[in-house]
Every structure is written in C-alpha cells, then in structure tokens.
N, C-alpha and C positions, 0 to 999 in steps of 0.2 A: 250540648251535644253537637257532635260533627256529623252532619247530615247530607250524604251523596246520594245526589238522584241521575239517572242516567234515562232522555229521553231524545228521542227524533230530531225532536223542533221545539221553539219556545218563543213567545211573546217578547218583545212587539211585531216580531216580522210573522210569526204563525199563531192564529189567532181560532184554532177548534176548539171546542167545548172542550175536549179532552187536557190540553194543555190549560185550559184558565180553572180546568178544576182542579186540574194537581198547584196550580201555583196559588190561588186561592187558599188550600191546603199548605205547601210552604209561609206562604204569609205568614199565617197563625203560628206555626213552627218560631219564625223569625221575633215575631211580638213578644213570644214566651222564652227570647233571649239564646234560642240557639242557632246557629251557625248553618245554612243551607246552601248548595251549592250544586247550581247543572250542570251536566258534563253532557255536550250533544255529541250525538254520532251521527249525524250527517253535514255533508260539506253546507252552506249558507250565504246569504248574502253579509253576513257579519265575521269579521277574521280576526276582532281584538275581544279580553275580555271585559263584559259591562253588566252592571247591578243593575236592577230591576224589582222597585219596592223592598229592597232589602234581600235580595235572593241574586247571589252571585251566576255569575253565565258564563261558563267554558266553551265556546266555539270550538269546533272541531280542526277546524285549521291554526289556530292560535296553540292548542297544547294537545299531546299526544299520549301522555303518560297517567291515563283514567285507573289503569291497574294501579299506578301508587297510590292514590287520592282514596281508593278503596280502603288498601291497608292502612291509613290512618283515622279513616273515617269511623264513626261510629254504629250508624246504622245504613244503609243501599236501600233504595226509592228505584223504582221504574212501575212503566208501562206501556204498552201494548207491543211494539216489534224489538223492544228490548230486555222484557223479561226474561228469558232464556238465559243469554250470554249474563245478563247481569247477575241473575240465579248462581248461575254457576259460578262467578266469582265472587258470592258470598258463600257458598259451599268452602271453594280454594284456601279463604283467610277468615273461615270461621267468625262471619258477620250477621247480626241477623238482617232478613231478607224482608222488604213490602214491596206488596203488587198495588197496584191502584188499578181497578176492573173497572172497562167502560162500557162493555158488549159481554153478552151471553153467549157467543161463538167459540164453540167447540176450543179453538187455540186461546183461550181467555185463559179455560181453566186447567187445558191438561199443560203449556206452559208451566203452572204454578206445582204443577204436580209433578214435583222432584225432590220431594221431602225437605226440601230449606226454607220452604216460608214460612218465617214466621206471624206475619198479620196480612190480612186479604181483607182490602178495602173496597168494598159496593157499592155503587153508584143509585144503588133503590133495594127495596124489599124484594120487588120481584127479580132482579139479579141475585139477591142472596138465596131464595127459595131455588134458582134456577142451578147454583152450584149445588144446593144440597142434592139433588137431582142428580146430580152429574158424579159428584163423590158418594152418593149412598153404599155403589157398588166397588167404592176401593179402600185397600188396604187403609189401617187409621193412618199410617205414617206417609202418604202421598196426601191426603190433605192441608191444607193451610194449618198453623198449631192454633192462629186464634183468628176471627173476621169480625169485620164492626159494618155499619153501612152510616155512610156518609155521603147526605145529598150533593149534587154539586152546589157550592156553596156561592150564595147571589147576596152581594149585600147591598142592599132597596134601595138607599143613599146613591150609590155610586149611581144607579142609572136612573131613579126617577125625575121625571118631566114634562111638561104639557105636551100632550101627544100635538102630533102635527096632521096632514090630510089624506097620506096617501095609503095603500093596502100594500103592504110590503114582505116581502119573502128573500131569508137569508139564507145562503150559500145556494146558488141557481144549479145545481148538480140535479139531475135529472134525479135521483132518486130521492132528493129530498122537494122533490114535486117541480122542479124548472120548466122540465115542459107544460105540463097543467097549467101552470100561472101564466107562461105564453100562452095558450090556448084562451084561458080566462080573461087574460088583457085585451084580446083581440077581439073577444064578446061582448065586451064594454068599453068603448070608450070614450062615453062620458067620464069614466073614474081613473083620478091618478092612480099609478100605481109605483112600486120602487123595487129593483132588485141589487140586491146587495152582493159584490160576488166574493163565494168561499174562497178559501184557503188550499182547497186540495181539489181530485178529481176535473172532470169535465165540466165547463161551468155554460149555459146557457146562452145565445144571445138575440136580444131584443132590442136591435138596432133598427130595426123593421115596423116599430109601432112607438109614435111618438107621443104617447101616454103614460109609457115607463121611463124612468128615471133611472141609471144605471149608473151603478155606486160603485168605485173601485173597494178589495178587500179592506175592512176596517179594522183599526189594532181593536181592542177591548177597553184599553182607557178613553177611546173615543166613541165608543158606541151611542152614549145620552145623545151628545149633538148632534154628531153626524147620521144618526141612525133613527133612537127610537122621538127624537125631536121632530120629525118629521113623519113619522106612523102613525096612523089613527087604528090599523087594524093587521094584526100580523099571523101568515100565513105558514103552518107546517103542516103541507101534505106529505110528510117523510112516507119511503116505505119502510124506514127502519129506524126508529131511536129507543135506545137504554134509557132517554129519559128527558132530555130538552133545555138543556139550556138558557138559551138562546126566550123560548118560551115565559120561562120564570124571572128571566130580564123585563120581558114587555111588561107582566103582570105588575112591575114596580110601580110603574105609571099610571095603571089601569088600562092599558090596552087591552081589549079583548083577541083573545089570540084562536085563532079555526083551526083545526090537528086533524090526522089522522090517529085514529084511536091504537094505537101503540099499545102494549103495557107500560113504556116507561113515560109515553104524554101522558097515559090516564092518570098514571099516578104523581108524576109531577105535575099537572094542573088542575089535577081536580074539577071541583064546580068553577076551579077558574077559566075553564077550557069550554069551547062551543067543538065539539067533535061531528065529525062528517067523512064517511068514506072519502079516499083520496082521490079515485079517479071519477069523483060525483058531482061535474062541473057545474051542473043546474042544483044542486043543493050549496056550493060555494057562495054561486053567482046570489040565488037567494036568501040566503045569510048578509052577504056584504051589502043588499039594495034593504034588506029590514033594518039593519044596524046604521043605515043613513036617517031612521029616526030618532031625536034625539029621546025620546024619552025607552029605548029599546040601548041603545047606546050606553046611556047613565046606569042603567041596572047593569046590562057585560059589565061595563069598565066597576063597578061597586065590589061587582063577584072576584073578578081581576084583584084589586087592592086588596080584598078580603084574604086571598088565597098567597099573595105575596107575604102579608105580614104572616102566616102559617108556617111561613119557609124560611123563617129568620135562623141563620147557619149557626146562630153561636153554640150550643148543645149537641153539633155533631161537630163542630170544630173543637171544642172542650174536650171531646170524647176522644177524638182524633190525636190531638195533643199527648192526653196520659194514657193513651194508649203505646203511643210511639215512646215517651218516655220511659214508660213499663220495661220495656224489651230489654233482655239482658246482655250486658255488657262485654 
C-alpha cells in the first residue's frame, strides 16, 4: 500500500513524543512491506528529500504538490494541526482517512468530526473513554467508522542501559515541570542533576546553578547515550500528558521515573511510576534522597523493568498494521 502521512515536523530535527509515535507506527507499516511517505507543512531546517528508517520525508520546501501524492496514495495519515486540511482532502478524492490522537482537547476530536475518518488511533484507554464522551452526543456519522488504541510504541532494545548519576527532566517547558526542577536543583546541591532541552515551546534555563548539566535537544536515535546513560532517576512533573513517552523509555533501563499523576502517567507507568503531586517540592526532594539507597533504588528500578516489559508494542503494532490494511480501497 501507498501510505501518505501529512505532519508538522518529523525526526531527526523534531523529536516530541507525538512524532516518534507516529513514526514508530510507520516503521511497522514499512516492515510489513508497504510504502510510507511524509509530507511536512512547515518550512524546516532540511530542504532535500531524505529516508528515515525506511519512511520517506518530503520537506516542505523541496516539493509542493502534496495534493497529487494524495490522489495516488492509498490511505492519508495525519495529526494534531493537520487533521483538518488533510480530512478534507481525503473527503476531495475519496481516500480513507486516520487520525493519530495524542491529547483529549476539545480540537483532537471535533477535528475528526467530519464524517471521513475512517480509523481514530488513541494514545491510552483513557483517550479512547474520553472520545466516547465527547461523541456520545453526536450524530452516528460524525464519528470515527472504527478506533483501536495504540500505546506509543517504545521498543526496550533501543533504549536500554546502565543508568548513569544524575536526576534528570526532559523538555524544560515550564509545564512539563522546568521551573520546579529549578527550584529543586537549587535545594540541593549536593545532587547532580540534567535537563534535557525540548523541541518546542519556552524551555527553561539553568545557567545559574552549576549542578545541572544542560543537554542541547536530543534526536531519538540518540537518546540511550546521550540521555538515559547518564539518569539514574527521571523527572515528569507535567501538568499535562496523554501518556509519556519519554517515561516508558527510562523504565527500559530500570529507571525509576517520579510523575505527576496524569491519567495518561498513571496509566503508562503503572506500578512503574513513583507519583507525587507536581508542585510538591519537599515530597520530590524526599523521594530522590530515599532512592539514594541502594537497596530503595533496586526495588524502583525491579518495578521500572517489570512495567517496561508490560509495554512490549508488538500487539498494538499488529493491530495497528491490519487495521490499516483493512481499510478500503
């Protein structure tokens, strides 16, 4: 099959959870011998096109003519700021349509509600509970025709490694806890700490406390080394996640990871998660000085590997697969 996806941004230069889960999701596509190809709408710092694990990549300045690519294509892929426009152009030439949902916000799901999707892929249980919610009260034919949930898919291989020393927090966006862990770092420092900086938004800085280590953005095929090689203990005081990523990376290793209790941390880390209100500095602070023994350490990091191997993608990537291939022609 001829598989067009139309998104934002795409790895290696943009490296959100959102994107390595849809590419994640391609992969598998590609393994299963079909043909996938991105087509970005926004300008970048790349202007030729280049492959990526088997997933072709249209830069938005290299080619212009995404409407043809459509009409040849099989099935149209997007999400989050280009469902719409993409919608609609599977409406135009009669394609069926998937949304990849990474957020329960309001534009996730009336986005899809234009009568042409055909499959509406969920990032968690509680996403999918959260549309039925949202569609209970609409017409049958503004809903998705079919949805599946597919975690974002972490393969344990790729990133496990001897954790390394420091307490570490990726993407320094103030809402996925940047200033806290300033605040945190400056309460201790005796303890290293590492901030990794995101991809998007306002990013934090702690130039000011020479106890943090300050990582420029990391692609995703670099993550093991550069990143979770050096964590011993990883930090998401989000105020907001669908589900964590980034989280279910560390658990490869056995890191033990401290969240705020999200519905989509609880349910992506499970008992592998130490949960604590987010702006609960002296509950952080005493988590990370208990977890300095090592026999407090071994158990986290036990629960961590335990909950990683739980989350082995292949059964929602299967699913994922003939699901897509399902769709009619």
């Amino acid at each position: 099959m001829q598989i067009v996806a139309r998104l934002h941004a795409a790895p290696p230069r943009h490296n959100a959870g959102a994107e390595w889960m849809a590419w994640s999701m391609f992969r598998a596509l590609v393994e299963r011998g079909h043909e996938v190809t991105v087509w970005l709408s926004r300008y970048g710092e790349d202007h030729k096109p280049y492959e990526l694990d088997g997933v072709k990549v249209i830069p938005l300045e290299s080619r212009l003519d995404f409407a043809t690519a459509v009409r040849r294509g099989d099935v149209l892929v997007s999400h989050l700021e280009n469902v719409p426009s993409t919608a609609a152009l599977s409406r135009g030439y009669g394609k069926p349509f998937v949304a990849i949902c990474h957020n329960t916000f309001t534009p996730t799901f009336r986005d899809m509600a234009s009568g042409s999707t055909a499959l509406a892929v969920y990032n968690s249980q509680w996403m999918a509970r959260e549309a039925e919610l949202h569609f209970v009260d609409h017409p049958k034919g503004v809903r998705p025709e079919r949805s599946i949930v597919v975690r974002p898919p972490v393969f344990a291989e790729e990133y496990a490694t001897k954790p390394g020393d420091r307490v570490t927090l990726i993407n320094t966006n103030p809402d996925k806890g940047g200033r806290l862990f300033h605040k945190l770092a400056k309460r201790m420092p005796d303890t290293k700490f590492m901030a990794v900086k995101g991809s998007y938004g306002e990013q934090t800085d702690y130039s000011d406390l020479p106890n943090v280590l300050e990582v420029e953005h990391v692609s995703g095929h670099d993550m093991r080394e550069q990143v979770y090689a050096r964590t011993r203990l990883l930090l998401m005081p989000s105020l907001y996640e669908s589900w964590g990523r980034a989280g279910c990376e560390a658990l490869a290793s056995g890191i033990p990871v401290l969240a705020h209790p999200t519905p989509g941390l609880c349910e992506a880390l499970a008992e592998g998660g130490i949960f604590l209100e987010r702006e609960d500095l002296d509950g952080y602070e005493a988590v990370i000085r208990k977890l300095g023994s090592a026999s407090a350490y071994r158990l986290a990091s036990k629960r961590a590997k335990a909950r990683s191997a739980e989350l082995d993608p292949s059964a929602d990537l299967a699913a994922w697969c003939e699901a897509v291939e399902a769709l009619p022609a």
